[in-house]
PDB file of N, CA, C and O in Angstrom:
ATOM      1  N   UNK A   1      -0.672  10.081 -21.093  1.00  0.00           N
ATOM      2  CA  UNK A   1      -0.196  10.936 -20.025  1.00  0.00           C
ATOM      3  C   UNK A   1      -1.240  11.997 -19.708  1.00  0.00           C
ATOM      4  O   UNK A   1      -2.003  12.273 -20.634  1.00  0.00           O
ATOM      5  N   UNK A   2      -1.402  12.643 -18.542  1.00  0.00           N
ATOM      6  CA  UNK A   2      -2.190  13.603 -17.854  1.00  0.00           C
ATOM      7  C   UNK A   2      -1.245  14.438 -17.480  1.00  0.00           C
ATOM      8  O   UNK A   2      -0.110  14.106 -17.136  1.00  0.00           O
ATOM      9  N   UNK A   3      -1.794  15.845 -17.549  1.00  0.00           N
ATOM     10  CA  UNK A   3      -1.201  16.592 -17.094  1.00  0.00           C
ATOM     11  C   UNK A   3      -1.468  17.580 -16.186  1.00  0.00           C
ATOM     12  O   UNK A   3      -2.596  18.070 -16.248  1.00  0.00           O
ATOM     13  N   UNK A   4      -0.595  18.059 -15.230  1.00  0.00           N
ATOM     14  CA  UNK A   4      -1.727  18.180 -13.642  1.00  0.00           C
ATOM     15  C   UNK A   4      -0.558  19.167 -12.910  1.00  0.00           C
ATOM     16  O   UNK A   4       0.651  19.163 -12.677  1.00  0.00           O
ATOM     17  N   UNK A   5      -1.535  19.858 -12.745  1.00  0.00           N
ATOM     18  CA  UNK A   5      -1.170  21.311 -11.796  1.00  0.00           C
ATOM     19  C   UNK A   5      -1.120  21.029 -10.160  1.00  0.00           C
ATOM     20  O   UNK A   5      -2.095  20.750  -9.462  1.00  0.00           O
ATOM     21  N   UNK A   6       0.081  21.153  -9.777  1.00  0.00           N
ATOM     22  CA  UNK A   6       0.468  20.803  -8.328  1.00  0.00           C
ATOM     23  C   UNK A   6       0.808  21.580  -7.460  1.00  0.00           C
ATOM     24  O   UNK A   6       1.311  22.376  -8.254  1.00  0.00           O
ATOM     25  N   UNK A   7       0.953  21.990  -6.618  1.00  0.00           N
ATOM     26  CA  UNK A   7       1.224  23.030  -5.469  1.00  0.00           C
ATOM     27  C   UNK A   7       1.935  22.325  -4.598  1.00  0.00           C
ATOM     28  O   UNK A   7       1.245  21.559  -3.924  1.00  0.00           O
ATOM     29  N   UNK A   8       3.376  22.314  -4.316  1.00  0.00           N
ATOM     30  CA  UNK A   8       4.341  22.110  -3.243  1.00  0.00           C
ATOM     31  C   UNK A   8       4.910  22.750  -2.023  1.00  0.00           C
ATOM     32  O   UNK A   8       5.510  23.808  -2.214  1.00  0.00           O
ATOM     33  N   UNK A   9       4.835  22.330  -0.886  1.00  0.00           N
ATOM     34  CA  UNK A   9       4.976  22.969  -0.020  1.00  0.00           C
ATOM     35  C   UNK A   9       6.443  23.575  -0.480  1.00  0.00           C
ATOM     36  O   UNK A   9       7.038  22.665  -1.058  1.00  0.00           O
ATOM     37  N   UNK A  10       7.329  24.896  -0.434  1.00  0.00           N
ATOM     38  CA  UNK A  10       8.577  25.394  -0.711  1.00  0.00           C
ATOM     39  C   UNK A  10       9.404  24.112  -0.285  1.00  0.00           C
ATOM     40  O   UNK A  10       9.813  23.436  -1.229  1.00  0.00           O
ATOM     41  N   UNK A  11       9.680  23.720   0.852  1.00  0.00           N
ATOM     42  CA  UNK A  11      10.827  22.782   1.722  1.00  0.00           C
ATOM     43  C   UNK A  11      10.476  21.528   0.866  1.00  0.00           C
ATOM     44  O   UNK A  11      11.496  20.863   0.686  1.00  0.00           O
ATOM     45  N   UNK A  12       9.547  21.068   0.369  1.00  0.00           N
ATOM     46  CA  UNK A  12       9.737  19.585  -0.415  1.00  0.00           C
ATOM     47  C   UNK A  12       9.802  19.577  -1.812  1.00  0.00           C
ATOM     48  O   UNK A  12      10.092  18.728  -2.656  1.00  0.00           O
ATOM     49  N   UNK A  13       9.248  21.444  -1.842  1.00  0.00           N
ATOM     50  CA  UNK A  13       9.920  21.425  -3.348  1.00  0.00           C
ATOM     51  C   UNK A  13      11.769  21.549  -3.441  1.00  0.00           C
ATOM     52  O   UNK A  13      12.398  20.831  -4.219  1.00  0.00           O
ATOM     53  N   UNK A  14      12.233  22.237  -2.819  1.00  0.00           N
ATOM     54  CA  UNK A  14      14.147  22.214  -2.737  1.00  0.00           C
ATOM     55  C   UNK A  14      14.104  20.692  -2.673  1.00  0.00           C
ATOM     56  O   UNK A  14      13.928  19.964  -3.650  1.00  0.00           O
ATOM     57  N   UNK A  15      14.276  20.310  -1.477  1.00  0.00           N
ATOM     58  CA  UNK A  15      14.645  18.981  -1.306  1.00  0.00           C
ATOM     59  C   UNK A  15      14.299  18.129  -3.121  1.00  0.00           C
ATOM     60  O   UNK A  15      15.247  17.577  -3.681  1.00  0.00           O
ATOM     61  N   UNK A  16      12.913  18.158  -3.795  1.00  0.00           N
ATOM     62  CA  UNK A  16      13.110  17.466  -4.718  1.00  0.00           C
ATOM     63  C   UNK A  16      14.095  17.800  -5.851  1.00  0.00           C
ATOM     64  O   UNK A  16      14.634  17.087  -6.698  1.00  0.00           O
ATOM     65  N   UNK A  17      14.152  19.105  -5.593  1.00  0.00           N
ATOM     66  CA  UNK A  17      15.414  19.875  -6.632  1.00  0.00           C
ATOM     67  C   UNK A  17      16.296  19.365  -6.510  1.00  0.00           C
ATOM     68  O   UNK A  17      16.730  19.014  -7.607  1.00  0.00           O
ATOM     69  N   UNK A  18      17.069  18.995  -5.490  1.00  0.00           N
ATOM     70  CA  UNK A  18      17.947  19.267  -4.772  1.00  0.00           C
ATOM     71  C   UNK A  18      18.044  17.443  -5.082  1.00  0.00           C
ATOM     72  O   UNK A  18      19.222  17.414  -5.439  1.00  0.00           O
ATOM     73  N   UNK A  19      17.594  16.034  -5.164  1.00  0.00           N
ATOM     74  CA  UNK A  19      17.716  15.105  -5.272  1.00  0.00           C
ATOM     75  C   UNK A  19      17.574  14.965  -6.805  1.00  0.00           C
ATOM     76  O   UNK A  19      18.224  14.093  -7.380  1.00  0.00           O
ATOM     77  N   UNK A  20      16.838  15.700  -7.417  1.00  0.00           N
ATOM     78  CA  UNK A  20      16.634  14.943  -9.037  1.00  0.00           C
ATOM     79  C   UNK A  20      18.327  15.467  -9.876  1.00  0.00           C
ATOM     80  O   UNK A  20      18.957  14.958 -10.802  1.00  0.00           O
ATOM     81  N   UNK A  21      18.607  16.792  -8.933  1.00  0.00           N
ATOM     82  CA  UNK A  21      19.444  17.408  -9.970  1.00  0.00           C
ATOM     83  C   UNK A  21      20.611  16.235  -9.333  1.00  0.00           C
ATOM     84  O   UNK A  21      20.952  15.675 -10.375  1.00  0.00           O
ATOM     85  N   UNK A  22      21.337  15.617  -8.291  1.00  0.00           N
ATOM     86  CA  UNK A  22      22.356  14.595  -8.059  1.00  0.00           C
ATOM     87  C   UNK A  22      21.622  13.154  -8.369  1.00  0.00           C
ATOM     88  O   UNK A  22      22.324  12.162  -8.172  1.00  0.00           O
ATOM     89  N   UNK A  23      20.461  12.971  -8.770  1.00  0.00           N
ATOM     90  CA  UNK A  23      20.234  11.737  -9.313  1.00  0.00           C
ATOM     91  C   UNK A  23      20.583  11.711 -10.875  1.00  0.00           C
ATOM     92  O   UNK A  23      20.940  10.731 -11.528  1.00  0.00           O
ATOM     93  N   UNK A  24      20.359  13.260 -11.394  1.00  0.00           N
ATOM     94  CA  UNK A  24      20.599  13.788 -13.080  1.00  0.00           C
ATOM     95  C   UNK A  24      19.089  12.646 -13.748  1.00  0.00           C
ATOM     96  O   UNK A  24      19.189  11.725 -14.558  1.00  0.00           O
ATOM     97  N   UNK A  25      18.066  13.051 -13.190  1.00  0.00           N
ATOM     98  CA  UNK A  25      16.764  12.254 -13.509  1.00  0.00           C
ATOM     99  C   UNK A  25      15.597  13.959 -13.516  1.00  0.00           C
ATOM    100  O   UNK A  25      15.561  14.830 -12.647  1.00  0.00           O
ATOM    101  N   UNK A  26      14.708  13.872 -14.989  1.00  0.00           N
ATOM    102  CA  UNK A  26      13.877  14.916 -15.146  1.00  0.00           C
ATOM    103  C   UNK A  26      12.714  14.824 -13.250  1.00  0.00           C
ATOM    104  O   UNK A  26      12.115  13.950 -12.624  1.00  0.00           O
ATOM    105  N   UNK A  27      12.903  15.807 -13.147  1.00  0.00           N
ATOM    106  CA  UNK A  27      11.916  16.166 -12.483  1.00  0.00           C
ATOM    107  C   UNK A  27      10.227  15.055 -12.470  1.00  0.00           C
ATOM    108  O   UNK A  27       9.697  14.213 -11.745  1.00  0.00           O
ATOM    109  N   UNK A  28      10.033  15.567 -13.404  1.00  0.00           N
ATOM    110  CA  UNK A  28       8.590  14.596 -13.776  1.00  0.00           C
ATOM    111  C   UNK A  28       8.251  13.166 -13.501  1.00  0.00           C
ATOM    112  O   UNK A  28       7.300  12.486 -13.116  1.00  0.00           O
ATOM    113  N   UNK A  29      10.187  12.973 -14.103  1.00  0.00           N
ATOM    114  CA  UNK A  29       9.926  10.831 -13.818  1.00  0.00           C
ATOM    115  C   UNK A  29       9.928  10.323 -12.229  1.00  0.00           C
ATOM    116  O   UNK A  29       9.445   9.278 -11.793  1.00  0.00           O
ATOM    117  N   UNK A  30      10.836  11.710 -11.262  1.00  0.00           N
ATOM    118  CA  UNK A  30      11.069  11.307 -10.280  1.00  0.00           C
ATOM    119  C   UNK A  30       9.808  11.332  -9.638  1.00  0.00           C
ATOM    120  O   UNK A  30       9.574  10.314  -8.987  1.00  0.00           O
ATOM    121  N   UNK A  31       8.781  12.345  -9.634  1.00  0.00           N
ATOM    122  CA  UNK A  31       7.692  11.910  -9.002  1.00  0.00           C
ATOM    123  C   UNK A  31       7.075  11.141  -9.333  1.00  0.00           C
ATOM    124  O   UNK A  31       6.365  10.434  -8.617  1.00  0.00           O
ATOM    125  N   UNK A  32       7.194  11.085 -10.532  1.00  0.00           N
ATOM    126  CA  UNK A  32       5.865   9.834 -11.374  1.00  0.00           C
ATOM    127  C   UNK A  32       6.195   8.344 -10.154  1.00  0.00           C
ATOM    128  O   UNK A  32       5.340   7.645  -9.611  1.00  0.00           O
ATOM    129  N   UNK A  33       7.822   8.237 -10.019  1.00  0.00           N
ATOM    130  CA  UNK A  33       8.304   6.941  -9.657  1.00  0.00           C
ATOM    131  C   UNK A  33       7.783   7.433  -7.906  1.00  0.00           C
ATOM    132  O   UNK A  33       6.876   6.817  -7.346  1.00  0.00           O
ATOM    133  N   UNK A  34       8.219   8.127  -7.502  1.00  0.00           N
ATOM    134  CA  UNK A  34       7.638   8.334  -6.215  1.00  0.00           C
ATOM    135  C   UNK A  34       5.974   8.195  -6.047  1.00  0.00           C
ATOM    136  O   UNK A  34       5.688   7.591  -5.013  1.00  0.00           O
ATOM    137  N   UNK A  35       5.117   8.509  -6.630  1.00  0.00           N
ATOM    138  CA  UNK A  35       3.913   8.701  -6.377  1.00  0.00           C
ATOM    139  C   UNK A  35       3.663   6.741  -6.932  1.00  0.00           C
ATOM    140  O   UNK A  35       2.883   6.145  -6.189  1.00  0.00           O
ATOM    141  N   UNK A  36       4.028   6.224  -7.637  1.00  0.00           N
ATOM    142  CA  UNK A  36       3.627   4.884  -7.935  1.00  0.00           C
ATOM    143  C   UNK A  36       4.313   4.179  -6.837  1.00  0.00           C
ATOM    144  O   UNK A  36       4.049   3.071  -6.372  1.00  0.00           O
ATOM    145  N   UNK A  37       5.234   5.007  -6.505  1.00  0.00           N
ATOM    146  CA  UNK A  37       5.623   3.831  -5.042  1.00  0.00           C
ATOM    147  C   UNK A  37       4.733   4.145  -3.752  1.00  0.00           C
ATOM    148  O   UNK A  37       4.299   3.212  -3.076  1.00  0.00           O
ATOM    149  N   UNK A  38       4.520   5.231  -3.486  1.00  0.00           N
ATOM    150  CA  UNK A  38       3.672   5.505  -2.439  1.00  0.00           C
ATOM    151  C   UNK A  38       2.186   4.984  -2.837  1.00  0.00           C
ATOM    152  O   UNK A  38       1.453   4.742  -1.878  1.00  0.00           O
ATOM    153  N   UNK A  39       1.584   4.754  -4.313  1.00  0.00           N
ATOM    154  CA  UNK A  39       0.422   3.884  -4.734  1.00  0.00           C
ATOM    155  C   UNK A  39       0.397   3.252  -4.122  1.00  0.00           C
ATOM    156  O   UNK A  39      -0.322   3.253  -3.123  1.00  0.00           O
ATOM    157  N   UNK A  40       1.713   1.852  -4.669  1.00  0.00           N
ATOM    158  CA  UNK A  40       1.719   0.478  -4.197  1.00  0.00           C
ATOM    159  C   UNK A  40       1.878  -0.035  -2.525  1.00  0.00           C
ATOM    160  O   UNK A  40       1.571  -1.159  -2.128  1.00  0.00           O
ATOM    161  N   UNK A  41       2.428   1.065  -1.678  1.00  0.00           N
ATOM    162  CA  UNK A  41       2.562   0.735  -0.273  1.00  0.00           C
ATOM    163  C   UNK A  41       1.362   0.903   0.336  1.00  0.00           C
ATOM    164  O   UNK A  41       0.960   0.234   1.288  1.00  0.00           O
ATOM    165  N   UNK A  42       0.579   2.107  -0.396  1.00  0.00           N
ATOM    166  CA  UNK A  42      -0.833   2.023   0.197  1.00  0.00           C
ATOM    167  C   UNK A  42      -1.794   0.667  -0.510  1.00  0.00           C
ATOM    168  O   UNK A  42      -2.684   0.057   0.083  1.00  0.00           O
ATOM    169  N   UNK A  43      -1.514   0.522  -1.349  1.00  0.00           N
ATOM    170  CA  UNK A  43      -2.169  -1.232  -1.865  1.00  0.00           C
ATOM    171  C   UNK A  43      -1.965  -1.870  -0.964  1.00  0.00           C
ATOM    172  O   UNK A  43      -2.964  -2.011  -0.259  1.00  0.00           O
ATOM    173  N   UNK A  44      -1.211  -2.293  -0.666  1.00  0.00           N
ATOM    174  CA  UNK A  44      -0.244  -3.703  -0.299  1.00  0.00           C
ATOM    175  C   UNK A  44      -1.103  -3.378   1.602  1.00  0.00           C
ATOM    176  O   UNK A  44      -1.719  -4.250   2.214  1.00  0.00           O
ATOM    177  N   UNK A  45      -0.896  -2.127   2.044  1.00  0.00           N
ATOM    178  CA  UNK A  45      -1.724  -1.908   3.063  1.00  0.00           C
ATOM    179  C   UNK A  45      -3.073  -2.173   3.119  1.00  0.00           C
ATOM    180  O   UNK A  45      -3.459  -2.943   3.998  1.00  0.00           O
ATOM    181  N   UNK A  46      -4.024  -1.594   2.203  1.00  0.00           N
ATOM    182  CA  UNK A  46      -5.432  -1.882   1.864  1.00  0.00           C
ATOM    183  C   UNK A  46      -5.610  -3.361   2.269  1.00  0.00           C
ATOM    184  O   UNK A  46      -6.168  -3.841   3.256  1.00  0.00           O
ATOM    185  N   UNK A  47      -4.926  -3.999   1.141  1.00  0.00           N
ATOM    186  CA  UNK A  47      -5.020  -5.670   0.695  1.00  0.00           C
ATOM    187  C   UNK A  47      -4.515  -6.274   2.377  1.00  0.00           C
ATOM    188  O   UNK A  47      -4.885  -7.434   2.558  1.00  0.00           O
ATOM    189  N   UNK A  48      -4.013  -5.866   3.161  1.00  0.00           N
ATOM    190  CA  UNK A  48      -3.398  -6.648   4.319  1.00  0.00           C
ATOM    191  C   UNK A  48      -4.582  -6.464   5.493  1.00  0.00           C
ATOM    192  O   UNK A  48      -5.020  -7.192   6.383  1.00  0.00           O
ATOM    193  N   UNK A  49      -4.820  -5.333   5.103  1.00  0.00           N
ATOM    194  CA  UNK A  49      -5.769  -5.072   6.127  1.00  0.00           C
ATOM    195  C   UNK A  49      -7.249  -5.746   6.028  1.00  0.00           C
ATOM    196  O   UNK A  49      -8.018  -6.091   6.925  1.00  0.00           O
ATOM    197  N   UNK A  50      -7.375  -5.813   4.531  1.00  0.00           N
ATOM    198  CA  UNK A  50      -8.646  -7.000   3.995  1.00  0.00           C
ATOM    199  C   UNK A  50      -8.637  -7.784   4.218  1.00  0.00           C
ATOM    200  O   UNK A  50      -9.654  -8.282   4.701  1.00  0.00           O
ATOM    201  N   UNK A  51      -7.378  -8.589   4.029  1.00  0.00           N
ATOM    202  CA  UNK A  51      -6.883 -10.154   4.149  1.00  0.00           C
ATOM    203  C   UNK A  51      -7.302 -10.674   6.047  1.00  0.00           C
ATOM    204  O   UNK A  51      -7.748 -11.717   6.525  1.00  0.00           O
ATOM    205  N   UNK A  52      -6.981  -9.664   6.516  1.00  0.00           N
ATOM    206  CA  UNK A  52      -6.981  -9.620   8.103  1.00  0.00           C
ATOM    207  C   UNK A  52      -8.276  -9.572   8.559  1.00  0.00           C
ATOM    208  O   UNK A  52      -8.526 -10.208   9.583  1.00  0.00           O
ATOM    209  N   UNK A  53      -9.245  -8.887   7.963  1.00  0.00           N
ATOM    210  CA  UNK A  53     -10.732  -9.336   8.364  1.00  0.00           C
ATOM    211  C   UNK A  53     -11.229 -10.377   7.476  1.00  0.00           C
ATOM    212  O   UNK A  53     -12.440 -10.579   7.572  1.00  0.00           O
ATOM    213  N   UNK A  54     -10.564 -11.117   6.600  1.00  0.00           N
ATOM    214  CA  UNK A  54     -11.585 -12.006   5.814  1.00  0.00           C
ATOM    215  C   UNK A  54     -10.761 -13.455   6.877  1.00  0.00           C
ATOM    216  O   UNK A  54     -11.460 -14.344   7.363  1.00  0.00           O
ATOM    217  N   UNK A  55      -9.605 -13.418   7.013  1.00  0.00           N
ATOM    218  CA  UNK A  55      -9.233 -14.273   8.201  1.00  0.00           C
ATOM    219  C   UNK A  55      -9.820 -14.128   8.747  1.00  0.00           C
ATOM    220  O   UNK A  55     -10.609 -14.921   8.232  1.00  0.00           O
ATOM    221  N   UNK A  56     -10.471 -13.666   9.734  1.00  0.00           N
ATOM    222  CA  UNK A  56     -10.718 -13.655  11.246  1.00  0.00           C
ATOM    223  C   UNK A  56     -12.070 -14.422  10.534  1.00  0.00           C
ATOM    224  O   UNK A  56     -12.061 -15.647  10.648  1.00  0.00           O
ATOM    225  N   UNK A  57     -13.051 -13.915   9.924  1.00  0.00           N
ATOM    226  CA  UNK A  57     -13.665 -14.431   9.115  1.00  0.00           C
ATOM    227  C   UNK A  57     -13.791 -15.874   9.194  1.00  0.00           C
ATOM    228  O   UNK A  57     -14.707 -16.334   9.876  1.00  0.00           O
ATOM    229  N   UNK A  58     -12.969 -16.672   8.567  1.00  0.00           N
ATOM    230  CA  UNK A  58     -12.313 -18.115   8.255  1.00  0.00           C
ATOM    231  C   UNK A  58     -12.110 -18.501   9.050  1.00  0.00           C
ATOM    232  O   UNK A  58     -12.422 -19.684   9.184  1.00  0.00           O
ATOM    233  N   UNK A  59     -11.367 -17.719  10.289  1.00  0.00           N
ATOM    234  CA  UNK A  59     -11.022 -18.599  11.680  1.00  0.00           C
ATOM    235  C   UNK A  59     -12.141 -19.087  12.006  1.00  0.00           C
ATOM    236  O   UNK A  59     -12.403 -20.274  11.816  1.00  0.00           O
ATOM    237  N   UNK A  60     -13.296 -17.911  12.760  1.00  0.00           N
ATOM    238  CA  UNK A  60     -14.001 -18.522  13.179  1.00  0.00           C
ATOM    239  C   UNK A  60     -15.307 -19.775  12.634  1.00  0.00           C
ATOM    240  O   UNK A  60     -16.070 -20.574  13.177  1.00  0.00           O
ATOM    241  N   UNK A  61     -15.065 -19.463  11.671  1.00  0.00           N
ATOM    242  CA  UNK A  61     -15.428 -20.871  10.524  1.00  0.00           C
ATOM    243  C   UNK A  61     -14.898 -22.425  10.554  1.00  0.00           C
ATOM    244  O   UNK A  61     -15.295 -23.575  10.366  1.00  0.00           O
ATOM    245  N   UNK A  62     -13.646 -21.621  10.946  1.00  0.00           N
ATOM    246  CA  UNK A  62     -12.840 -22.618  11.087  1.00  0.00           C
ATOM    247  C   UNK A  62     -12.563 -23.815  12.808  1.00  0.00           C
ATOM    248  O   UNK A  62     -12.090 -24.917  13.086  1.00  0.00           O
ATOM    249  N   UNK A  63     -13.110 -22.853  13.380  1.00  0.00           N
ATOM    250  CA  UNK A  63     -13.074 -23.587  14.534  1.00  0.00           C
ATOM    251  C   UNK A  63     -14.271 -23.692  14.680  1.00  0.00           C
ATOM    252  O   UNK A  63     -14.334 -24.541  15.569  1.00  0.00           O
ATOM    253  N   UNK A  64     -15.624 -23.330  14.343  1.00  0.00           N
ATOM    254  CA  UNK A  64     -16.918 -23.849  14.449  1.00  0.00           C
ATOM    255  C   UNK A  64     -16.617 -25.435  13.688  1.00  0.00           C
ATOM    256  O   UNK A  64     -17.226 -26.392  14.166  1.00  0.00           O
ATOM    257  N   UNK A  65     -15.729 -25.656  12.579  1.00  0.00           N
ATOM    258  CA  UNK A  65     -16.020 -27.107  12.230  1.00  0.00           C
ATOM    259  C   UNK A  65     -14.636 -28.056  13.280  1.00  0.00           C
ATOM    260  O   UNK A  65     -14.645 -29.257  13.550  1.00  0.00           O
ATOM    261  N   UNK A  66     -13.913 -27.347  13.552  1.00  0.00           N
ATOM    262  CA  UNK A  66     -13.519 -28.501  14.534  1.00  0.00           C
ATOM    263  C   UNK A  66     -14.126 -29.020  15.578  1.00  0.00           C
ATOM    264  O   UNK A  66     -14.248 -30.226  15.789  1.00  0.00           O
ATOM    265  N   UNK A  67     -14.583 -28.006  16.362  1.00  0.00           N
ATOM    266  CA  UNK A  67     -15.816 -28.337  16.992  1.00  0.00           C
ATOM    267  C   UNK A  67     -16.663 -29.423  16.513  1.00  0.00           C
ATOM    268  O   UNK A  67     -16.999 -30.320  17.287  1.00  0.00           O
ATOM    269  N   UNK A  68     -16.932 -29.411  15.627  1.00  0.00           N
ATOM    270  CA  UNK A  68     -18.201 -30.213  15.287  1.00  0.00           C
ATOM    271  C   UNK A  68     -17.001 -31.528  15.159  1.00  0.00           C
ATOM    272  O   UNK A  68     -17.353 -32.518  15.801  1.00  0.00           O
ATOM    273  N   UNK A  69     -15.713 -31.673  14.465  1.00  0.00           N
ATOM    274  CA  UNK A  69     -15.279 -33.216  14.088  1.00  0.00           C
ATOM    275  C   UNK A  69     -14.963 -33.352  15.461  1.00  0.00           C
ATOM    276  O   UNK A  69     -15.214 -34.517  15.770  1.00  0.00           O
ATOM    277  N   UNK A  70     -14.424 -32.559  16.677  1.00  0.00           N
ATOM    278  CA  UNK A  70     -14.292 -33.173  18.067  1.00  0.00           C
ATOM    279  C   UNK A  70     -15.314 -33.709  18.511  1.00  0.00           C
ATOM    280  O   UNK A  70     -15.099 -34.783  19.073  1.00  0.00           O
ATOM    281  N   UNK A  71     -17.190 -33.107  18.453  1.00  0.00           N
ATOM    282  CA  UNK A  71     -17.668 -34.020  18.680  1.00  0.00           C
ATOM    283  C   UNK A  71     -18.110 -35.411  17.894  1.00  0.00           C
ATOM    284  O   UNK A  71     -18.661 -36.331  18.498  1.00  0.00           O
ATOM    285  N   UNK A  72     -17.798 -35.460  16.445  1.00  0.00           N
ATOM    286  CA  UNK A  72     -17.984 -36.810  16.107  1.00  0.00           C
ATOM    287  C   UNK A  72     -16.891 -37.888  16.366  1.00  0.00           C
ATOM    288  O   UNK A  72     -16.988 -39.039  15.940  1.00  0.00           O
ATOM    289  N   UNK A  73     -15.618 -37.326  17.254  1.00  0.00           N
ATOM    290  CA  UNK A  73     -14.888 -38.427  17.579  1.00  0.00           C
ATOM    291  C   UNK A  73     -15.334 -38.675  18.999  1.00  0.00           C
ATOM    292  O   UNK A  73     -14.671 -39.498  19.631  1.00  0.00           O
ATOM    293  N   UNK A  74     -16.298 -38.125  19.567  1.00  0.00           N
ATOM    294  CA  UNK A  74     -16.718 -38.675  21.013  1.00  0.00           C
ATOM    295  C   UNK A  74     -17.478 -39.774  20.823  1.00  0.00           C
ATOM    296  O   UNK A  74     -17.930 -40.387  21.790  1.00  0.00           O
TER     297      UNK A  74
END
């Protein structure tokens, strides 16, 4: 574990008060679980957005060789 000095804007600090104490969950785990979820949505974004230029990538790879088998069926 790390331990790390944070500064909250007042309004998102209540609000988290204000959810951990009706979830009855420590403070600490709830962000830990929040900040690993906001990790993974920015992953999953990264990785989509990669995937999306290494396609385009492949496409046009991909239709340079059809090209070529359309002309060996002429």
């Amino acid at each position: 574990m790390k331990n790390l000095s944070l500064k909250l804007k007042e309004e998102i600090y209540e609000d988290t008060e204000q959810v951990v104490k009706k979830l009855k969950i420590p403070r600490n785990a709830y962000i830990n679980k929040a900040i690993d979820h906001y990790n993974k949505v920015h992953k999953r974004n990264l990785l989509k957005k990669k995937l999306g230029k290494e396609s385009a990538i492949v496409a046009d790879d991909s239709m340079e060789i059809l090209r070529e088998f359309e002309h060996l069926e002429d």
